[in-house]
mmCIF entry with sequence, helices, sheets and N, C-alpha, C, O atoms, coordinates in Angstrom:
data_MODEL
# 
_entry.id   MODEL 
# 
_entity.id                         1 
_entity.type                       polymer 
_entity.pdbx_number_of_molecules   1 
# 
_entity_poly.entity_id                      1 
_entity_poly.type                           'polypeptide(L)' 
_entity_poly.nstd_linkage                   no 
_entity_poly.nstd_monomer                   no 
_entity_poly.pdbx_seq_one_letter_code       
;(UNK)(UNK)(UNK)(UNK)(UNK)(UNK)(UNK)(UNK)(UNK)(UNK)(UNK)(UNK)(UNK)(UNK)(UNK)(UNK)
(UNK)(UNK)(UNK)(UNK)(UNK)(UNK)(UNK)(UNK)(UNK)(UNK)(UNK)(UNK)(UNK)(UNK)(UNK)(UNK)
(UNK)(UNK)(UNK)(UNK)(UNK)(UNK)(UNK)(UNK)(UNK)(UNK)(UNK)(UNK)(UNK)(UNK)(UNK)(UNK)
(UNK)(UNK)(UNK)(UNK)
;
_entity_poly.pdbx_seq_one_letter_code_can   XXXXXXXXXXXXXXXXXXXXXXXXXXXXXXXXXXXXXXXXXXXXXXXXXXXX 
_entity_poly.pdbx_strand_id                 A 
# 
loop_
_entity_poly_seq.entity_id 
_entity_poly_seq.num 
_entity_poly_seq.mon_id 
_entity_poly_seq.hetero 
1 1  UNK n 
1 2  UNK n 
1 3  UNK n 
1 4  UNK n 
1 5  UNK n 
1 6  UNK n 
1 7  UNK n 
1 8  UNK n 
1 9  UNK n 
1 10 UNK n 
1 11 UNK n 
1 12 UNK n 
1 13 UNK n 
1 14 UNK n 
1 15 UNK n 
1 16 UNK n 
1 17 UNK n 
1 18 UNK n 
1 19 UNK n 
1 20 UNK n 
1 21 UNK n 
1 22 UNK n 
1 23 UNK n 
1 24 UNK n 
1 25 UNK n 
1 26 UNK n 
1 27 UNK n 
1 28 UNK n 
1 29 UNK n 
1 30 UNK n 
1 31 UNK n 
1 32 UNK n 
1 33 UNK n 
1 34 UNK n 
1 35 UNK n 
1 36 UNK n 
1 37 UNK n 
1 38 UNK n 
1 39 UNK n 
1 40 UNK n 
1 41 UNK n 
1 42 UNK n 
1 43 UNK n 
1 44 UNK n 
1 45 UNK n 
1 46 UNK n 
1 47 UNK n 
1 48 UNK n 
1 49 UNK n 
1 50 UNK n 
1 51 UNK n 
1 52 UNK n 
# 
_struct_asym.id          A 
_struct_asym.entity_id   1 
# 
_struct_conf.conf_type_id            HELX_P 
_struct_conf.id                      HELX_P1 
_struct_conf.pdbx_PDB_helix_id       AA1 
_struct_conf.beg_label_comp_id       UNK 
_struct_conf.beg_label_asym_id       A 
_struct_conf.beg_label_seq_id        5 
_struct_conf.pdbx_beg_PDB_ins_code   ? 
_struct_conf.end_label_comp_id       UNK 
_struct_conf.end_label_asym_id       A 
_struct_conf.end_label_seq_id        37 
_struct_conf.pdbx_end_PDB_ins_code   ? 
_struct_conf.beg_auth_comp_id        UNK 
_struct_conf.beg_auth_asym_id        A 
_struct_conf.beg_auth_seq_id         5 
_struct_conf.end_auth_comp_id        UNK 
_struct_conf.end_auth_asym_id        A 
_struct_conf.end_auth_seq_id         37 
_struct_conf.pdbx_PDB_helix_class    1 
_struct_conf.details                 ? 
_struct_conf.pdbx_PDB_helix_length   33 
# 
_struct_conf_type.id          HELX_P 
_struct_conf_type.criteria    ? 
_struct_conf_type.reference   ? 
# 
loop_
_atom_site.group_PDB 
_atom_site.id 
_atom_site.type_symbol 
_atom_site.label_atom_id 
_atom_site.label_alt_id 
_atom_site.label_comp_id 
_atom_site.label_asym_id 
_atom_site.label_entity_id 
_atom_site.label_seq_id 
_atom_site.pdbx_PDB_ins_code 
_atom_site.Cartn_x 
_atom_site.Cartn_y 
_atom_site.Cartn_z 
_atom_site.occupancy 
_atom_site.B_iso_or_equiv 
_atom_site.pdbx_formal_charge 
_atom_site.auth_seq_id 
_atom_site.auth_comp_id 
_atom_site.auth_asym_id 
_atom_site.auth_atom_id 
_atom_site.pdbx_PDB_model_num 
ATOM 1   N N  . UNK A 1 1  ? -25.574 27.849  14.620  1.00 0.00 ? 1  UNK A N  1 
ATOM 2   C CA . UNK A 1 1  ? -24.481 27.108  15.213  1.00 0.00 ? 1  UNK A CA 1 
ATOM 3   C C  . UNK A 1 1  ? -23.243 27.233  14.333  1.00 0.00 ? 1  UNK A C  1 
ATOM 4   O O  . UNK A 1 1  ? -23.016 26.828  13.193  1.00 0.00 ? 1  UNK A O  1 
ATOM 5   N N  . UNK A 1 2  ? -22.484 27.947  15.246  1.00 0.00 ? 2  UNK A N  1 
ATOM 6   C CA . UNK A 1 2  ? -20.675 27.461  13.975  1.00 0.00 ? 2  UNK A CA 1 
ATOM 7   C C  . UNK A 1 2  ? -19.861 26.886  14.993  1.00 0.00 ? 2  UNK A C  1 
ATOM 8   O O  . UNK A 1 2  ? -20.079 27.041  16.195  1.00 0.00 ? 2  UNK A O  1 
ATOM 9   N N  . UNK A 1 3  ? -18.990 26.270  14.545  1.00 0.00 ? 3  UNK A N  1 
ATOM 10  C CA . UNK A 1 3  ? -17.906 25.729  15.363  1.00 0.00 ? 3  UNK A CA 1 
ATOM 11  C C  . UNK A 1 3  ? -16.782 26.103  14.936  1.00 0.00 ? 3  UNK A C  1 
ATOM 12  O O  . UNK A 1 3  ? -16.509 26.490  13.800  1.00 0.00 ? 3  UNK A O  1 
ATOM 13  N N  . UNK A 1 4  ? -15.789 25.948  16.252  1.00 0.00 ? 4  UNK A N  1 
ATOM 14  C CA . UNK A 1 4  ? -14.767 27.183  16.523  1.00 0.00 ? 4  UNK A CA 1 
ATOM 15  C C  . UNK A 1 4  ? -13.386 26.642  15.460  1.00 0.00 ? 4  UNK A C  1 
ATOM 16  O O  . UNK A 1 4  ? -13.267 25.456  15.153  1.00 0.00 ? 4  UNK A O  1 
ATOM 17  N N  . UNK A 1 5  ? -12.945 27.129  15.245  1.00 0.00 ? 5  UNK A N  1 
ATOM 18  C CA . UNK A 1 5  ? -11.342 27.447  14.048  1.00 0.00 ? 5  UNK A CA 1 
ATOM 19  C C  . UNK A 1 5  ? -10.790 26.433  14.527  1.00 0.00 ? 5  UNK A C  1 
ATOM 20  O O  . UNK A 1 5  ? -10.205 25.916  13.575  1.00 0.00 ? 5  UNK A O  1 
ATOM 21  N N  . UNK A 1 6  ? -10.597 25.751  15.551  1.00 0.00 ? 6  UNK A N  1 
ATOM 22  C CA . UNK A 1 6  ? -9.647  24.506  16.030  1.00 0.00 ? 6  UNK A CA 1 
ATOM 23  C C  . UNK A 1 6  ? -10.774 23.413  15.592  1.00 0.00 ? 6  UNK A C  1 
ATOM 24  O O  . UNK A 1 6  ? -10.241 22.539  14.907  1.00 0.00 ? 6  UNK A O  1 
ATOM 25  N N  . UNK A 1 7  ? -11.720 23.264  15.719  1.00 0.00 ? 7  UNK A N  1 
ATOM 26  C CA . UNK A 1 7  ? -13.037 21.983  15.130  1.00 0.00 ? 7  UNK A CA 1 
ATOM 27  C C  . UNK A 1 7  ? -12.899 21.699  14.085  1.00 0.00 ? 7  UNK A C  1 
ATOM 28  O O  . UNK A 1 7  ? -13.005 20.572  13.602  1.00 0.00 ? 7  UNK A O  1 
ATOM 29  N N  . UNK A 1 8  ? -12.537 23.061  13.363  1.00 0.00 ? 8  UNK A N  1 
ATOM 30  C CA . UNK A 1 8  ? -12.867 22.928  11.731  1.00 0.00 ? 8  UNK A CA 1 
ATOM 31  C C  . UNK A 1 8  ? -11.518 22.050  11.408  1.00 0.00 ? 8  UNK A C  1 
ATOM 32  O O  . UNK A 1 8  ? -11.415 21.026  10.732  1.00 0.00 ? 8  UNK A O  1 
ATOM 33  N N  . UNK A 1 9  ? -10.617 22.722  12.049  1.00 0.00 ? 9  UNK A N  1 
ATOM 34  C CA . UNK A 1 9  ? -9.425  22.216  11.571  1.00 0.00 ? 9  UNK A CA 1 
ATOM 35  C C  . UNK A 1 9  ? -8.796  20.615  11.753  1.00 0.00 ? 9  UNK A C  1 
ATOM 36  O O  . UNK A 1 9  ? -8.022  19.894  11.123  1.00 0.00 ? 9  UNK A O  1 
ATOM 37  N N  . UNK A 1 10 ? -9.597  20.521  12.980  1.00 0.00 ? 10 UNK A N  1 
ATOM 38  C CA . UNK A 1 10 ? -9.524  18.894  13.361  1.00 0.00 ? 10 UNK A CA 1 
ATOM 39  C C  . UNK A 1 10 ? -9.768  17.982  12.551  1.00 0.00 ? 10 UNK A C  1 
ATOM 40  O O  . UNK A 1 10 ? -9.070  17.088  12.071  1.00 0.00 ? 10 UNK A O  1 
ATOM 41  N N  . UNK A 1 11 ? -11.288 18.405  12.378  1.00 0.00 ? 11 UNK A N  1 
ATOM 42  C CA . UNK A 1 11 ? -11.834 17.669  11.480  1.00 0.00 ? 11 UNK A CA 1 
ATOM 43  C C  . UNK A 1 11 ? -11.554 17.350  10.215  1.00 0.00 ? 11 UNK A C  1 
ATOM 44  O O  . UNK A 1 11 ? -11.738 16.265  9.664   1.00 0.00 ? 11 UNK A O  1 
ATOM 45  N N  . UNK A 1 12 ? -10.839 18.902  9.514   1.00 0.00 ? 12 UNK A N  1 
ATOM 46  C CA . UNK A 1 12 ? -9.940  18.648  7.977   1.00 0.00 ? 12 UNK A CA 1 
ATOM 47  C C  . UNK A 1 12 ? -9.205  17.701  7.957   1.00 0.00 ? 12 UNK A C  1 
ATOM 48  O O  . UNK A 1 12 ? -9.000  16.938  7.014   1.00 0.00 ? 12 UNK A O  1 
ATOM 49  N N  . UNK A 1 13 ? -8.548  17.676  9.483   1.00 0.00 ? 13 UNK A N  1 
ATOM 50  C CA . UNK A 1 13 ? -6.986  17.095  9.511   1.00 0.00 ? 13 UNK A CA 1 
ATOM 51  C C  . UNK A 1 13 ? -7.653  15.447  9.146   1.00 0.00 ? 13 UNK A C  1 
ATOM 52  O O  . UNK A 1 13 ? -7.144  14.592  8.421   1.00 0.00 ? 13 UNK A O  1 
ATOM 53  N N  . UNK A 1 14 ? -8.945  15.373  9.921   1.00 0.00 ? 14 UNK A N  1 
ATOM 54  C CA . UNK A 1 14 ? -8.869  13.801  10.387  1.00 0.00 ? 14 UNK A CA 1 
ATOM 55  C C  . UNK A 1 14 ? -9.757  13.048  8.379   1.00 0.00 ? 14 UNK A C  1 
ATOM 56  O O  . UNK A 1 14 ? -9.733  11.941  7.842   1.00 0.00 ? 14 UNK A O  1 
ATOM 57  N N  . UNK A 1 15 ? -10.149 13.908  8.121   1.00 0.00 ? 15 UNK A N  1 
ATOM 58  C CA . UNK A 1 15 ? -10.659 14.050  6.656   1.00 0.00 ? 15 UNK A CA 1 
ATOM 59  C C  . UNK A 1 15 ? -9.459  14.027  5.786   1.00 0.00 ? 15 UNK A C  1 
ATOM 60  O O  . UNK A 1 15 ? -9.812  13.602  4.686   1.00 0.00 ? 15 UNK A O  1 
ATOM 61  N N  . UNK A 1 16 ? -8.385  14.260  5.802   1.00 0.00 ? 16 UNK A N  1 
ATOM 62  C CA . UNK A 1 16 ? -7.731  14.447  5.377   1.00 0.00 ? 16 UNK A CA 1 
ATOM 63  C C  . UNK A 1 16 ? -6.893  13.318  5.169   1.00 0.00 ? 16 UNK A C  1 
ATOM 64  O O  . UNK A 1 16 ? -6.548  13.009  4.029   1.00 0.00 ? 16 UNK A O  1 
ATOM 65  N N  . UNK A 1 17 ? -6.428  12.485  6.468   1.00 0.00 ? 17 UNK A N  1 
ATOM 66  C CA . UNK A 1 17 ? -5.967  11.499  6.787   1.00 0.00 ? 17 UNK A CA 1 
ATOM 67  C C  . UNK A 1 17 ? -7.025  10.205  6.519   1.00 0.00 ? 17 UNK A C  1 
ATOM 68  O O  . UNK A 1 17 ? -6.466  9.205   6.069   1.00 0.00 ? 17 UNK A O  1 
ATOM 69  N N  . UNK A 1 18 ? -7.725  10.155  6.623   1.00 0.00 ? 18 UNK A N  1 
ATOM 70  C CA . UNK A 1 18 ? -8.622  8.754   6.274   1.00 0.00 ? 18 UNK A CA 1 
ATOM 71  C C  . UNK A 1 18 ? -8.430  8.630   5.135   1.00 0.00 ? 18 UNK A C  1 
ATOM 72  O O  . UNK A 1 18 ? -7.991  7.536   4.780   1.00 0.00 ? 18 UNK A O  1 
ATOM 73  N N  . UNK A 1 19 ? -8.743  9.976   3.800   1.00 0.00 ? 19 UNK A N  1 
ATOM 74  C CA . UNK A 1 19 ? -8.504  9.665   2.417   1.00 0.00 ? 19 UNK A CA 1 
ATOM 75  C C  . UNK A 1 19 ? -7.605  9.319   2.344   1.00 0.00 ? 19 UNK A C  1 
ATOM 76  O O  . UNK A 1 19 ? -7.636  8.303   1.650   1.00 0.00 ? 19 UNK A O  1 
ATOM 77  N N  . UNK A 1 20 ? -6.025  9.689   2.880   1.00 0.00 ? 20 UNK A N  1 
ATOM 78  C CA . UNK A 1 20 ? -4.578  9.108   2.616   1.00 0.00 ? 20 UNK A CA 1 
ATOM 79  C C  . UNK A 1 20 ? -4.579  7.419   3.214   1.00 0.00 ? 20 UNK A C  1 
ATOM 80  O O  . UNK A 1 20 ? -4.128  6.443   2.616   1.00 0.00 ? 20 UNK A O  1 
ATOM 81  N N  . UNK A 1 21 ? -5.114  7.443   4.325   1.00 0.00 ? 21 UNK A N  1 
ATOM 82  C CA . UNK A 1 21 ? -5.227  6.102   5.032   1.00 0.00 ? 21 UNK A CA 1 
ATOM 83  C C  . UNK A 1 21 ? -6.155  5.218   3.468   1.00 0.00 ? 21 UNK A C  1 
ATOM 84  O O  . UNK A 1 21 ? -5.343  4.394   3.047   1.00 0.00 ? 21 UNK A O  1 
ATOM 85  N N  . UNK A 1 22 ? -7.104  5.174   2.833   1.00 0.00 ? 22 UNK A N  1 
ATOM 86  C CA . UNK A 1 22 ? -7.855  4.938   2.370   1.00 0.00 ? 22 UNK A CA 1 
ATOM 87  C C  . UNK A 1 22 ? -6.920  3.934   1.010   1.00 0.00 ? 22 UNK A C  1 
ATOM 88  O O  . UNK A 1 22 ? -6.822  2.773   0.612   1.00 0.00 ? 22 UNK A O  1 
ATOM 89  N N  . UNK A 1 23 ? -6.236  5.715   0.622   1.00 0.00 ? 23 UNK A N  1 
ATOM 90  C CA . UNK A 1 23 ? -5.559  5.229   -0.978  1.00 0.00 ? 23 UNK A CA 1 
ATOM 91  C C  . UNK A 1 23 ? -4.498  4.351   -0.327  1.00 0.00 ? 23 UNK A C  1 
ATOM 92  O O  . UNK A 1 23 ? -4.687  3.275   -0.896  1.00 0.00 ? 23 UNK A O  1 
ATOM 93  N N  . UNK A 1 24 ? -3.077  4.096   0.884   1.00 0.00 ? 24 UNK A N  1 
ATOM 94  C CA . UNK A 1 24 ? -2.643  3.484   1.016   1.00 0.00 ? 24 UNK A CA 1 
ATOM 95  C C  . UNK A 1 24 ? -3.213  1.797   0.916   1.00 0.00 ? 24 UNK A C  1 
ATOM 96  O O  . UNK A 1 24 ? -2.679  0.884   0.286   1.00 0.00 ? 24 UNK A O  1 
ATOM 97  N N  . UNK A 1 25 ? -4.361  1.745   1.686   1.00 0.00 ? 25 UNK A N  1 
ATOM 98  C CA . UNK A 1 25 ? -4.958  0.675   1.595   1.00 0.00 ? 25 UNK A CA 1 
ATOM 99  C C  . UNK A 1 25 ? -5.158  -0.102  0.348   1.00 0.00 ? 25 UNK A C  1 
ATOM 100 O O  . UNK A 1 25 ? -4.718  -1.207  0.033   1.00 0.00 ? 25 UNK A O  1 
ATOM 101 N N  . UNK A 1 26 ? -5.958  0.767   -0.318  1.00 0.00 ? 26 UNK A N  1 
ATOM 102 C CA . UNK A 1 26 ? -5.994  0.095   -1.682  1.00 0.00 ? 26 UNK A CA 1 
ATOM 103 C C  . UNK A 1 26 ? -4.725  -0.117  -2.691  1.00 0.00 ? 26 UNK A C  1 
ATOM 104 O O  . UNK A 1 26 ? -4.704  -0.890  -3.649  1.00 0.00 ? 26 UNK A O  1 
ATOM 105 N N  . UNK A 1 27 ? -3.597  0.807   -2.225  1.00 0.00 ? 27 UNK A N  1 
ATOM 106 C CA . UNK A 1 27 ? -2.693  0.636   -2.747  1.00 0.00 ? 27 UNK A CA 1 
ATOM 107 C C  . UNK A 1 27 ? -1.947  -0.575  -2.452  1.00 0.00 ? 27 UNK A C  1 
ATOM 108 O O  . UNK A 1 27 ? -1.207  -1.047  -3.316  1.00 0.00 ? 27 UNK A O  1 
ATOM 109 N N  . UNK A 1 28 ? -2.043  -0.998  -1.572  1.00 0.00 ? 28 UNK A N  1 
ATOM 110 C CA . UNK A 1 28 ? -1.040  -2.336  -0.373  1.00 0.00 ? 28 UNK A CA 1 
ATOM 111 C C  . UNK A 1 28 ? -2.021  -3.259  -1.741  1.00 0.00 ? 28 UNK A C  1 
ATOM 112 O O  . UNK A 1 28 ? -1.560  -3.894  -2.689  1.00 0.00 ? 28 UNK A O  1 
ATOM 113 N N  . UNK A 1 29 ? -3.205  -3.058  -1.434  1.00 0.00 ? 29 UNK A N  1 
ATOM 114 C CA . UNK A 1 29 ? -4.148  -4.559  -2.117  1.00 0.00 ? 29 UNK A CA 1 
ATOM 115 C C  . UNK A 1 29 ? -3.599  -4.873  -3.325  1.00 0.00 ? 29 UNK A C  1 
ATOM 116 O O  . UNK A 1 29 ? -3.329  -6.058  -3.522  1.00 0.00 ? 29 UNK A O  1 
ATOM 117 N N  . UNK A 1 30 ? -3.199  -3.434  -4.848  1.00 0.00 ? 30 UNK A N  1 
ATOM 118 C CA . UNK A 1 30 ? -2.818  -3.976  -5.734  1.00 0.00 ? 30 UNK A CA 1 
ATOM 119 C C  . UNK A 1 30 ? -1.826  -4.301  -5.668  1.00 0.00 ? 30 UNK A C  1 
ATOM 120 O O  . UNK A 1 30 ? -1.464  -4.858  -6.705  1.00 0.00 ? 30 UNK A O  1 
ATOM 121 N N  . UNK A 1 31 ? -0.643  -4.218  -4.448  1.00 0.00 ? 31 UNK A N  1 
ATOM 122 C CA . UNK A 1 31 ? 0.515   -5.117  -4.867  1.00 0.00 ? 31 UNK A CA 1 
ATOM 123 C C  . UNK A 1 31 ? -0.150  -6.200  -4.458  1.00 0.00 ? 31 UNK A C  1 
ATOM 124 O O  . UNK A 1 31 ? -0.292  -7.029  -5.357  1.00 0.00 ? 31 UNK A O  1 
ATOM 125 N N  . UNK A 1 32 ? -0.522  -6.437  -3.622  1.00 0.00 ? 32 UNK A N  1 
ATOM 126 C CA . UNK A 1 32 ? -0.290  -7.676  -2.986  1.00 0.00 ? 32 UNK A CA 1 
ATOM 127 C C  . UNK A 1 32 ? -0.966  -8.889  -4.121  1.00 0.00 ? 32 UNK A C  1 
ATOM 128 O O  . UNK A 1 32 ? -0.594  -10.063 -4.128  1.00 0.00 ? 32 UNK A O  1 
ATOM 129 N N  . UNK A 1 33 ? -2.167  -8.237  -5.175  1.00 0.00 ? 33 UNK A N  1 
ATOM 130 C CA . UNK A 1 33 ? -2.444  -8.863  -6.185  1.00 0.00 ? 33 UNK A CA 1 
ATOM 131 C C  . UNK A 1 33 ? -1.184  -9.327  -6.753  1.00 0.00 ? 33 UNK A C  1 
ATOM 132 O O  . UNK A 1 33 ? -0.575  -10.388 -6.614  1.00 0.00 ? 33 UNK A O  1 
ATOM 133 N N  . UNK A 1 34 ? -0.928  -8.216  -7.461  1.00 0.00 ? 34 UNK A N  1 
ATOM 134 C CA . UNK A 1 34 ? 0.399   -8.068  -8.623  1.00 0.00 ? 34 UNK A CA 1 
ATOM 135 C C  . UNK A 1 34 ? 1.567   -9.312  -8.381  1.00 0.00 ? 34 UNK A C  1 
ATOM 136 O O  . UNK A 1 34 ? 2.163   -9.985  -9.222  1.00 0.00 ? 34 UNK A O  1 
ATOM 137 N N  . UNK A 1 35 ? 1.644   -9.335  -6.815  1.00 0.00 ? 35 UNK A N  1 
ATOM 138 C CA . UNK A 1 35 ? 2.903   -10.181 -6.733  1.00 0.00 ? 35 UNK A CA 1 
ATOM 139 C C  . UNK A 1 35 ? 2.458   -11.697 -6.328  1.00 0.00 ? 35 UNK A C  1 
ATOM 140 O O  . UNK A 1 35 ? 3.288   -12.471 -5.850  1.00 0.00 ? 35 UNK A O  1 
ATOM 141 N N  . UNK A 1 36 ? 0.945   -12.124 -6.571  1.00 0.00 ? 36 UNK A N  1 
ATOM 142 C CA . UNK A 1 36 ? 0.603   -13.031 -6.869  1.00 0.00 ? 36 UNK A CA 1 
ATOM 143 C C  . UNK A 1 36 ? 0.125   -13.312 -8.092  1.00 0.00 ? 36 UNK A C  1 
ATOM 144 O O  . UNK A 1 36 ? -0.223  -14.486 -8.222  1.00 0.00 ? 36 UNK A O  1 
ATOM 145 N N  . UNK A 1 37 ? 0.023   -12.777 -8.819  1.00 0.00 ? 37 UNK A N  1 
ATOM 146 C CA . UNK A 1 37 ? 0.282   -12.979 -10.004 1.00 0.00 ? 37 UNK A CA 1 
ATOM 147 C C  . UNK A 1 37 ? 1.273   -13.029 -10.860 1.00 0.00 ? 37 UNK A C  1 
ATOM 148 O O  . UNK A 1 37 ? 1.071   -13.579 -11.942 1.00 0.00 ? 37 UNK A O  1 
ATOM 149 N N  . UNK A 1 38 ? 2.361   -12.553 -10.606 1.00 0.00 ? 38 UNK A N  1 
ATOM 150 C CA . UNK A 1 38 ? 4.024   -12.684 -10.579 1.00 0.00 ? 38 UNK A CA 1 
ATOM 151 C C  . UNK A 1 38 ? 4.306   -14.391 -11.356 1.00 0.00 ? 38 UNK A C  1 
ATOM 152 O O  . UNK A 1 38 ? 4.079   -15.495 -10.859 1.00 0.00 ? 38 UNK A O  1 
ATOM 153 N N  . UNK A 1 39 ? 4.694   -14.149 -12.292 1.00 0.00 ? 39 UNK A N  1 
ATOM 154 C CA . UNK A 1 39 ? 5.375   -15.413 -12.954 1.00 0.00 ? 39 UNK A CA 1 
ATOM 155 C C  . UNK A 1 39 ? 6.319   -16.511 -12.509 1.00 0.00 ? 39 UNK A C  1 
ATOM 156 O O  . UNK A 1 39 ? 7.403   -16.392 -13.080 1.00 0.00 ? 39 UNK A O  1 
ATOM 157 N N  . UNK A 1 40 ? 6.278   -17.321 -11.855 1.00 0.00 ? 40 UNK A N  1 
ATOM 158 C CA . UNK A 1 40 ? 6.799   -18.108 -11.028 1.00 0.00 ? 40 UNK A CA 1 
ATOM 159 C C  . UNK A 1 40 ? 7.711   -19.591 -11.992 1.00 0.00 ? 40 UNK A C  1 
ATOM 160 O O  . UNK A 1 40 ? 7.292   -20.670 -12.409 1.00 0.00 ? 40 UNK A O  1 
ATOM 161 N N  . UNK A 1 41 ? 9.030   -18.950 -12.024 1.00 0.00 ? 41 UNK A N  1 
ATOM 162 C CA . UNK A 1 41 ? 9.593   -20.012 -12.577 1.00 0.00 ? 41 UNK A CA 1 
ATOM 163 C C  . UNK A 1 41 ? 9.851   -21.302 -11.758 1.00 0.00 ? 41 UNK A C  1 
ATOM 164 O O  . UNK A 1 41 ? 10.732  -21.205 -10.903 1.00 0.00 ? 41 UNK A O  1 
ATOM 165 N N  . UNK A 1 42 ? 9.235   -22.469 -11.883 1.00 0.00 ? 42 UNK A N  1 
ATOM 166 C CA . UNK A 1 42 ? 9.623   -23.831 -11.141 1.00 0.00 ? 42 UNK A CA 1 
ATOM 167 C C  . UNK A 1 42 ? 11.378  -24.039 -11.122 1.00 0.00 ? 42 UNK A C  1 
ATOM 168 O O  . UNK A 1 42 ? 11.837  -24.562 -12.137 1.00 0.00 ? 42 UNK A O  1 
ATOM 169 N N  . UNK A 1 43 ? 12.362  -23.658 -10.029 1.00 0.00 ? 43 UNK A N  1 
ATOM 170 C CA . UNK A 1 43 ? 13.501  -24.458 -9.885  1.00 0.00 ? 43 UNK A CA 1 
ATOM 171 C C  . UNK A 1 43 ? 14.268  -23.472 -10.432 1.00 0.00 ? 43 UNK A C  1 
ATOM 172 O O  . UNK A 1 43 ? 15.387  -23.817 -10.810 1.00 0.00 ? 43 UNK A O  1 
ATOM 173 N N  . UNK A 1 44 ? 13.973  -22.418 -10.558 1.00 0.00 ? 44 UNK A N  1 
ATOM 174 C CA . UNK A 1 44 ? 14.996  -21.057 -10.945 1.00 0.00 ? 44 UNK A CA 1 
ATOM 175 C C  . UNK A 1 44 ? 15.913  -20.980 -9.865  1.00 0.00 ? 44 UNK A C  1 
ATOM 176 O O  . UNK A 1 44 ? 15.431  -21.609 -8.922  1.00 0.00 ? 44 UNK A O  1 
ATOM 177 N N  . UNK A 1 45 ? 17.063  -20.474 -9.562  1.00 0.00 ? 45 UNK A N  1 
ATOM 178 C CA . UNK A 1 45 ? 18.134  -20.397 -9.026  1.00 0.00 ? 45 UNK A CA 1 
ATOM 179 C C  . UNK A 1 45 ? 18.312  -21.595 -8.037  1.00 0.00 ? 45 UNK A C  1 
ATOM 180 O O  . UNK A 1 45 ? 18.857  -21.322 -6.967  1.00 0.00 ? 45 UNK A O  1 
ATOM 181 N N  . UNK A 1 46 ? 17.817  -23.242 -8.316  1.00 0.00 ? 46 UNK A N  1 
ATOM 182 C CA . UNK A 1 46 ? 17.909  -24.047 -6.935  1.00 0.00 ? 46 UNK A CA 1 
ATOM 183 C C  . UNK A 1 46 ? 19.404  -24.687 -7.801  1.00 0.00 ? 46 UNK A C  1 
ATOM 184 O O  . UNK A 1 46 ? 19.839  -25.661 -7.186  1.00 0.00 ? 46 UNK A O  1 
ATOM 185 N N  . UNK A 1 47 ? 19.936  -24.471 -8.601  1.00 0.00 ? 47 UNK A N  1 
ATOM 186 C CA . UNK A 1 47 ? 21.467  -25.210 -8.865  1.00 0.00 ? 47 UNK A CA 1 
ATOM 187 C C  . UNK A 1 47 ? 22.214  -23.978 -9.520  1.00 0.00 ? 47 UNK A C  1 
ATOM 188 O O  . UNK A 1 47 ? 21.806  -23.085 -10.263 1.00 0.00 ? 47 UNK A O  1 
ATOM 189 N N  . UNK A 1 48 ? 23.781  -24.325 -8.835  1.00 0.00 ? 48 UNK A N  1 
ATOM 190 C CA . UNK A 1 48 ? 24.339  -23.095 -9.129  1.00 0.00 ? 48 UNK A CA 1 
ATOM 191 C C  . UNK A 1 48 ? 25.559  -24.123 -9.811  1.00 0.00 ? 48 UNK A C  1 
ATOM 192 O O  . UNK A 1 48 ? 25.964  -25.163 -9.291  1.00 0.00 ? 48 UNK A O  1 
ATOM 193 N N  . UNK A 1 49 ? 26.005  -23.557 -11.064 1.00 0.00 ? 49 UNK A N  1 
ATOM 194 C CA . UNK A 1 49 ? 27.336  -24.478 -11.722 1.00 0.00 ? 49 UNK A CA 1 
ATOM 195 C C  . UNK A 1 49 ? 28.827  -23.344 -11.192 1.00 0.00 ? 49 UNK A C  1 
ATOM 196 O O  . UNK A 1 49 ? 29.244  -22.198 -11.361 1.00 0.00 ? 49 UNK A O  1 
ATOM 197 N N  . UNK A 1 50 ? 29.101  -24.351 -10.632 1.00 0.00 ? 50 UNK A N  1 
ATOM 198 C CA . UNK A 1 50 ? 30.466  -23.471 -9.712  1.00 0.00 ? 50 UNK A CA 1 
ATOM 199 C C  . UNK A 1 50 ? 32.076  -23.652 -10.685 1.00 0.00 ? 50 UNK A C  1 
ATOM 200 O O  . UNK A 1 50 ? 33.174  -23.128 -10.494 1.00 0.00 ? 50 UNK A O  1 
ATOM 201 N N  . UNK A 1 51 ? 31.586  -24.651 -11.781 1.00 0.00 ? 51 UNK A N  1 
ATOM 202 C CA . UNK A 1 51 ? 32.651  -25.092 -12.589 1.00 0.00 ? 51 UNK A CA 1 
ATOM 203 C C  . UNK A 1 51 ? 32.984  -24.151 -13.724 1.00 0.00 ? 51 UNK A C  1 
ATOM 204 O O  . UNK A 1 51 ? 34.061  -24.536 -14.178 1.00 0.00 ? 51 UNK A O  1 
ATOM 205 N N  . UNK A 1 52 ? 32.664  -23.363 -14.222 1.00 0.00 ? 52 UNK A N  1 
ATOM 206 C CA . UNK A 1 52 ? 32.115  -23.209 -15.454 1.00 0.00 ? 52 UNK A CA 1 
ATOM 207 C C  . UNK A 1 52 ? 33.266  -22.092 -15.693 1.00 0.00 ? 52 UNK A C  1 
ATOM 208 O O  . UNK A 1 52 ? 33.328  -21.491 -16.765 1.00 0.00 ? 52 UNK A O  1 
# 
């Protein structure tokens, strides 16, 4: 059994794309860590001195 030059190629393509689909994924996760872990100053920019 072989399968024909357009199969093979499908299949690379779709092999190809899941690994990219894959690393995006995990990539989204460590930000989405990162920017919960993000240092959170209490009351940073809530007063602005307009006098000064």
């Amino acid at each position: 059994m072989s399968l024909s030059a357009g199969s093979i190629n499908t299949g690379l393509e779709l092999a190809v794309l899941s690994k990219a689909l894959d690393a995006a994924e995990e990539t989204g996760e460590v930000l989405t860590e990162m920017m919960a872990q993000a240092a959170v100053i209490p009351g940073l920019g809530e007063y602005i001195d307009i006098r000064a």
